[in-house]
Backbone as CSV, one residue per row, in Angstrom:
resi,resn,N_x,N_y,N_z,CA_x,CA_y,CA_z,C_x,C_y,C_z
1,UNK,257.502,1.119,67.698,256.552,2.085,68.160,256.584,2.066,69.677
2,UNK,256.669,3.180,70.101,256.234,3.759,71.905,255.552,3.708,72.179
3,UNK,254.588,2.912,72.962,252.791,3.049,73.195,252.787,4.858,74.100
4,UNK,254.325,4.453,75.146,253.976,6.100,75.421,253.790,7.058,75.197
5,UNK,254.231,6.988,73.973,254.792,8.600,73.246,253.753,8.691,72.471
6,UNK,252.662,7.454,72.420,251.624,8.159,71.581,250.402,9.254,71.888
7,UNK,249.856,9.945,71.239,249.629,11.421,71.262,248.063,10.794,72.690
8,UNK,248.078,11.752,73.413,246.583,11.623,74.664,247.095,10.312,75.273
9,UNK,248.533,9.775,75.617,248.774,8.702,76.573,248.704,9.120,77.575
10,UNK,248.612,10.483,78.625,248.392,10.809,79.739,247.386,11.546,79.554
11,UNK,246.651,12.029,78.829,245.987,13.249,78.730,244.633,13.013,79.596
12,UNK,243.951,14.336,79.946,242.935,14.044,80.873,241.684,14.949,80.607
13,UNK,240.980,15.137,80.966,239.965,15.775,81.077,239.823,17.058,81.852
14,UNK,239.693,18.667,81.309,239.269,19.844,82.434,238.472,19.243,83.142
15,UNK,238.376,19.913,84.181,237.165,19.835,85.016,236.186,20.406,84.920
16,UNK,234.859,20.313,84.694,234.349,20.840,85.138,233.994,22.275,85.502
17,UNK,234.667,22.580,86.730,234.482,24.075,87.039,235.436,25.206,86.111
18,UNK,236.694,24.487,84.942,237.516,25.347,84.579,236.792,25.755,83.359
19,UNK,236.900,27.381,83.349,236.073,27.974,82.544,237.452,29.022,81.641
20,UNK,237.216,28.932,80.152,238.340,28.935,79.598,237.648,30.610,78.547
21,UNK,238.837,31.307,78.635,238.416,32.652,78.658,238.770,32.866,77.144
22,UNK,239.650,32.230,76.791,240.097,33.091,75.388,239.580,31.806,74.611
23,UNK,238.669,31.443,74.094,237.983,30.449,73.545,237.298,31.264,72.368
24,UNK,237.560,31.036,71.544,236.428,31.589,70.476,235.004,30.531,69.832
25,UNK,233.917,31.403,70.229,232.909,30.403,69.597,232.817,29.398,68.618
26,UNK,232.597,28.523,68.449,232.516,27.769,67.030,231.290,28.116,65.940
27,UNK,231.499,28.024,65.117,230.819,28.623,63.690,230.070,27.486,63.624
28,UNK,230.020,26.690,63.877,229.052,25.560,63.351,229.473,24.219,64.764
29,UNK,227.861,23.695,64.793,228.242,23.107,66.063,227.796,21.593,65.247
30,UNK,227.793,21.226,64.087,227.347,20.169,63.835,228.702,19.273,63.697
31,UNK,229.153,18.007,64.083,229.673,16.815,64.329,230.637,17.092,62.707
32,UNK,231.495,16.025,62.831,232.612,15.549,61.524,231.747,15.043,60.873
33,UNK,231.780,15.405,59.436,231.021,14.288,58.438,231.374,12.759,58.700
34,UNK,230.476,12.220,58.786,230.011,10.576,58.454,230.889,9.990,57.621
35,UNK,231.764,9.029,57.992,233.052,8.120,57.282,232.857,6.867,57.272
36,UNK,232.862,6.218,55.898,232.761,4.918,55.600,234.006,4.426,55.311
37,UNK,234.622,3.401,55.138,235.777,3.081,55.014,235.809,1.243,55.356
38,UNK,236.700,0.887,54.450,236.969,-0.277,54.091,238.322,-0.174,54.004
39,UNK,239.315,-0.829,54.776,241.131,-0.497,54.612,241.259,-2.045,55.538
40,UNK,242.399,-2.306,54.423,243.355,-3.900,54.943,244.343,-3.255,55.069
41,UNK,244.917,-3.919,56.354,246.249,-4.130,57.336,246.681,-4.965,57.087
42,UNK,248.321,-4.696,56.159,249.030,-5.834,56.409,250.093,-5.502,57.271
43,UNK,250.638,-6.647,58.092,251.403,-6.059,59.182,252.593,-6.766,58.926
44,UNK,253.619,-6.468,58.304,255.250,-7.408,57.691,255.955,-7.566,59.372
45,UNK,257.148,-8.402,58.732,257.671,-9.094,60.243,258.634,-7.993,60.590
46,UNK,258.511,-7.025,60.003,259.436,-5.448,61.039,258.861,-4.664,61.774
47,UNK,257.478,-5.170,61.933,256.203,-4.080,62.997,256.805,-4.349,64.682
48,UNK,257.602,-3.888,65.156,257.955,-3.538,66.125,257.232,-3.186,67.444
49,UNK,256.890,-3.116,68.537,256.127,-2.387,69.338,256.879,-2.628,70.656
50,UNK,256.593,-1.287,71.551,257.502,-1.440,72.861,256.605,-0.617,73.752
51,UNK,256.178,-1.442,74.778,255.338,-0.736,75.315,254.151,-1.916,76.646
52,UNK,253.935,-1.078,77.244,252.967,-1.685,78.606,253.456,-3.067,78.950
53,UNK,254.862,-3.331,78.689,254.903,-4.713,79.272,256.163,-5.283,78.184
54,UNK,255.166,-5.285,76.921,255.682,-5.805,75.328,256.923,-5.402,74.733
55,UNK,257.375,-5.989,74.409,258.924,-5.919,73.448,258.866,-6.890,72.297
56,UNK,257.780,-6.476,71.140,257.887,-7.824,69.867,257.831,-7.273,68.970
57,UNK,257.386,-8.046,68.768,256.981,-7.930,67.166,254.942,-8.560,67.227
58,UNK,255.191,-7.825,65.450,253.429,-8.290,65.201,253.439,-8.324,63.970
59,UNK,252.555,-9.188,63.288,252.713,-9.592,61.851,251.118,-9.947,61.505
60,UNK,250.726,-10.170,60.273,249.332,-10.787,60.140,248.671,-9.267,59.210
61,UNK,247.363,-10.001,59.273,246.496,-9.462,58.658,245.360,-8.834,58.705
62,UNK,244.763,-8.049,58.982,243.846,-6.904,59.364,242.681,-6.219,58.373
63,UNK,241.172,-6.252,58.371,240.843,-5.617,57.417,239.778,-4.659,58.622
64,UNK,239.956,-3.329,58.363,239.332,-2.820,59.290,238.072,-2.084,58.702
65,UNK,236.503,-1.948,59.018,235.528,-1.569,58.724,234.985,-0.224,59.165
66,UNK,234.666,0.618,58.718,234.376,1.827,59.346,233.113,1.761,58.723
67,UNK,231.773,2.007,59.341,230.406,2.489,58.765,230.212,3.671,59.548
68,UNK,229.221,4.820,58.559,229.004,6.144,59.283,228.286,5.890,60.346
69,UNK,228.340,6.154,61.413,227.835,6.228,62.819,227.981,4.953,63.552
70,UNK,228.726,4.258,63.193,229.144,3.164,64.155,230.876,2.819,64.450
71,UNK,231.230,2.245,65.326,232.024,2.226,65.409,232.957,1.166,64.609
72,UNK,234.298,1.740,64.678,235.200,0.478,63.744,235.716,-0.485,64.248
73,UNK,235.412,-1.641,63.175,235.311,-3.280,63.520,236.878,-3.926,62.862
74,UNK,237.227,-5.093,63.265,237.939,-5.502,62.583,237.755,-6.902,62.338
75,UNK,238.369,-7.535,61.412,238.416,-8.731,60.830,239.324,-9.626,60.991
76,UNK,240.123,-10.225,60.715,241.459,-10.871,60.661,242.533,-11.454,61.923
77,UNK,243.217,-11.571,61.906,244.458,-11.933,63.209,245.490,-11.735,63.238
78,UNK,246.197,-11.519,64.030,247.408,-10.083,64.562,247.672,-11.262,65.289
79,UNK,249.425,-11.669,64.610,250.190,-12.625,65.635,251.227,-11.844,66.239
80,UNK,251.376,-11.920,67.555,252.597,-11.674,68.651,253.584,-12.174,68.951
81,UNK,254.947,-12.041,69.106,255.344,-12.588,69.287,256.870,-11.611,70.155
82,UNK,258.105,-12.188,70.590,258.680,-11.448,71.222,258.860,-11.737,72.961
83,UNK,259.026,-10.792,73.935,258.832,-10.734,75.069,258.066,-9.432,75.998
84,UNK,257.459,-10.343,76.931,256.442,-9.850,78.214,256.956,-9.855,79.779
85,UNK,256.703,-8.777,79.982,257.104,-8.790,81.394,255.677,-8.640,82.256
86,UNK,255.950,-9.467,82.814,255.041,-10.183,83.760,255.292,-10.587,85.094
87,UNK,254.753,-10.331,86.373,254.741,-9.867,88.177,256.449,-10.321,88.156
88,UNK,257.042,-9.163,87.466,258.497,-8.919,87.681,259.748,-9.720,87.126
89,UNK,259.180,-10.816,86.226,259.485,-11.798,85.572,259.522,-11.283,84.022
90,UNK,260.588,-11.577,82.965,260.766,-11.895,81.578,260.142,-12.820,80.786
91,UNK,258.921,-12.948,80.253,258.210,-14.265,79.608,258.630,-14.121,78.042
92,UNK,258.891,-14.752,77.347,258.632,-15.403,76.321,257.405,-15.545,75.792
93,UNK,256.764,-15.070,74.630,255.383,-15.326,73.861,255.637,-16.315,73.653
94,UNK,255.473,-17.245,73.512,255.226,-18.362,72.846,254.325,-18.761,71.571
95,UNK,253.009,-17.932,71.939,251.737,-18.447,71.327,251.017,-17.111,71.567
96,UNK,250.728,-16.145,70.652,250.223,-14.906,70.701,249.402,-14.769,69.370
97,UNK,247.971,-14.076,69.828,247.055,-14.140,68.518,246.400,-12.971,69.083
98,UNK,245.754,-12.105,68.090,244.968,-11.283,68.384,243.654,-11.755,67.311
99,UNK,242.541,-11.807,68.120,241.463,-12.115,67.117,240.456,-11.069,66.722
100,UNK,240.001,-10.706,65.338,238.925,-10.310,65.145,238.151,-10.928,64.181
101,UNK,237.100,-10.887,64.719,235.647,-11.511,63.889,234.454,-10.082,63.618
102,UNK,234.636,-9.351,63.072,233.877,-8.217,63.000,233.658,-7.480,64.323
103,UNK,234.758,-7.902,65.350,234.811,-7.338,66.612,235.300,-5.714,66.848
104,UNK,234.563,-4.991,67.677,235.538,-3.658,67.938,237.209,-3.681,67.913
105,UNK,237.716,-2.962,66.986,239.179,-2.614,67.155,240.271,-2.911,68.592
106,UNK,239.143,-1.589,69.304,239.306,-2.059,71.027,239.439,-3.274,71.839
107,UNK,238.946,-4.246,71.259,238.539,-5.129,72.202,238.683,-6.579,71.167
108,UNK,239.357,-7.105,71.134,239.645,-8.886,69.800,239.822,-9.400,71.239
109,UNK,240.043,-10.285,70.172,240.152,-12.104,71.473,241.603,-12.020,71.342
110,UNK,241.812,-12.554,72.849,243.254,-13.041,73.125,243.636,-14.706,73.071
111,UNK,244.270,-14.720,72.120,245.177,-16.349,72.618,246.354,-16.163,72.168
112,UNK,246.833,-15.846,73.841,248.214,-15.447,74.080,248.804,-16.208,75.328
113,UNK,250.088,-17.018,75.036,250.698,-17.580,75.975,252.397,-17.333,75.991
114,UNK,252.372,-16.519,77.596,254.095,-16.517,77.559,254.531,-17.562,79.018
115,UNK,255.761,-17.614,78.960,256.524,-18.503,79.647,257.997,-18.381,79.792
116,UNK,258.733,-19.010,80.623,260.207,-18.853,81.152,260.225,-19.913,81.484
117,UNK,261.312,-20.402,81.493,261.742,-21.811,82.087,261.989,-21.332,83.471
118,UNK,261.666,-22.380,84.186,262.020,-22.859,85.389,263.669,-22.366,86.040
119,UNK,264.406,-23.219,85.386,265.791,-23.036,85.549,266.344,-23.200,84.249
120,UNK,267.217,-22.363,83.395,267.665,-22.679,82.106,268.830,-23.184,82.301
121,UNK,269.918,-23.263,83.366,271.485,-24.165,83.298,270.937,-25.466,84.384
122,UNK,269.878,-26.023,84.425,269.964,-27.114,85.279,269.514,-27.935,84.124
123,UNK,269.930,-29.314,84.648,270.254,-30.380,83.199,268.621,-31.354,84.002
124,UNK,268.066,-31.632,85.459,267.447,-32.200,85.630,266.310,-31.711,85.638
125,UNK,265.880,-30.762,85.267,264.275,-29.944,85.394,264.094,-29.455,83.453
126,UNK,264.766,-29.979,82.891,264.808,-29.244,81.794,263.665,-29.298,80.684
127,UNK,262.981,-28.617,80.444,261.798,-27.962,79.753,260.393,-28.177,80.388
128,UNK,260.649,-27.764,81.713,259.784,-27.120,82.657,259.744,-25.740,82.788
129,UNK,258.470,-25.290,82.555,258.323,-23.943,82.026,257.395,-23.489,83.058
130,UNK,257.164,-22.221,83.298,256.129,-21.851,83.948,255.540,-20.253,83.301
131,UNK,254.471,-19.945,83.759,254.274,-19.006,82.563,252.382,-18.135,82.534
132,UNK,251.956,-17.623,81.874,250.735,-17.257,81.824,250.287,-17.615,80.419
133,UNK,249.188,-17.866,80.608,247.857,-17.833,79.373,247.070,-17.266,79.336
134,UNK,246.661,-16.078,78.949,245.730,-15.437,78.739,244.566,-15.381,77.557
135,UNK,243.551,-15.336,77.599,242.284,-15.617,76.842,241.021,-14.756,76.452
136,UNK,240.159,-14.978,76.491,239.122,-14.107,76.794,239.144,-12.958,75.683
137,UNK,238.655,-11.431,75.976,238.724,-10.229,75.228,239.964,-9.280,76.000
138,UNK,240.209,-8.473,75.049,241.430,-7.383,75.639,240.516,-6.721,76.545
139,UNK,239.069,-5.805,76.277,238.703,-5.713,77.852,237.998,-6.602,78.975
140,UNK,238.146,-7.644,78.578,237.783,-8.711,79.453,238.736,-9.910,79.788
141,UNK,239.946,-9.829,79.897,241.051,-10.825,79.755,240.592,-12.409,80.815
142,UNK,241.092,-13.350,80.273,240.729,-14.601,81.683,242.005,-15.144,81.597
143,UNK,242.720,-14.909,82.600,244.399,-15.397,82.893,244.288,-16.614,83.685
């Protein structure tokens, strides 16, 4: 999957002052009916993704909650794995989790760690790594 190519990845907002002429009224101004929903994610080891950084894979298990007028939650954990590019550097996942605990879709816990070795043909530094850990929530990350 392309994170780019997915549908409103640039998309933006009129402004304001643009006033749109060939618009036809709407017949009814009341909202989408109210959706409940109960659906498990299973994610097999061919889930692919390429995008903002990422080149992996993702696997695991997902049960996602929809109640009418609230927003959708998820359950379960989404492992990562693959490679990250990071301040111009190639990392290695190492250790990638996506968490949900009845948390917004948007927003699970991160415990995600990538890394690169140091030097990979030197025989005296060898499995010295250097690397990021990231933690926290996807909109709240603590690196």
């Amino acid at each position: 999957m392309d994170l780019a190519k997915l549908p409103g990845a640039g998309a933006t907002r009129a402004s304001p002052d643009v006033v749109v002429l060939d618009e036809k009224p709407s017949q009814s101004k009341a909202g989408p009916p109210p959706v409940t929903a109960n659906v498990a994610v299973e994610l097999g080891g061919k889930t692919h993704v390429v995008g903002m950084g990422l080149d992996g894979t993702l696997g695991g298990q997902l049960t996602v909650r929809q109640c009418a007028g609230h927003a959708a939650t998820g359950q379960g954990q989404i492992a990562a794995g693959g490679g990250y590019k990071a301040y111009g550097q190639k990392l290695t996942i190492e250790h990638g989790q996506l968490l949900f605990a009845g948390t917004p879709l948007d927003n699970p816990g991160l415990n995600i760690r990538a890394v690169r070795k140091l030097n990979p043909d030197a025989t005296v530094d060898e499995g010295q790594k250097v690397g990021q850990y990231v933690s926290g929530t996807a909109q709240r990350p603590v690196c």
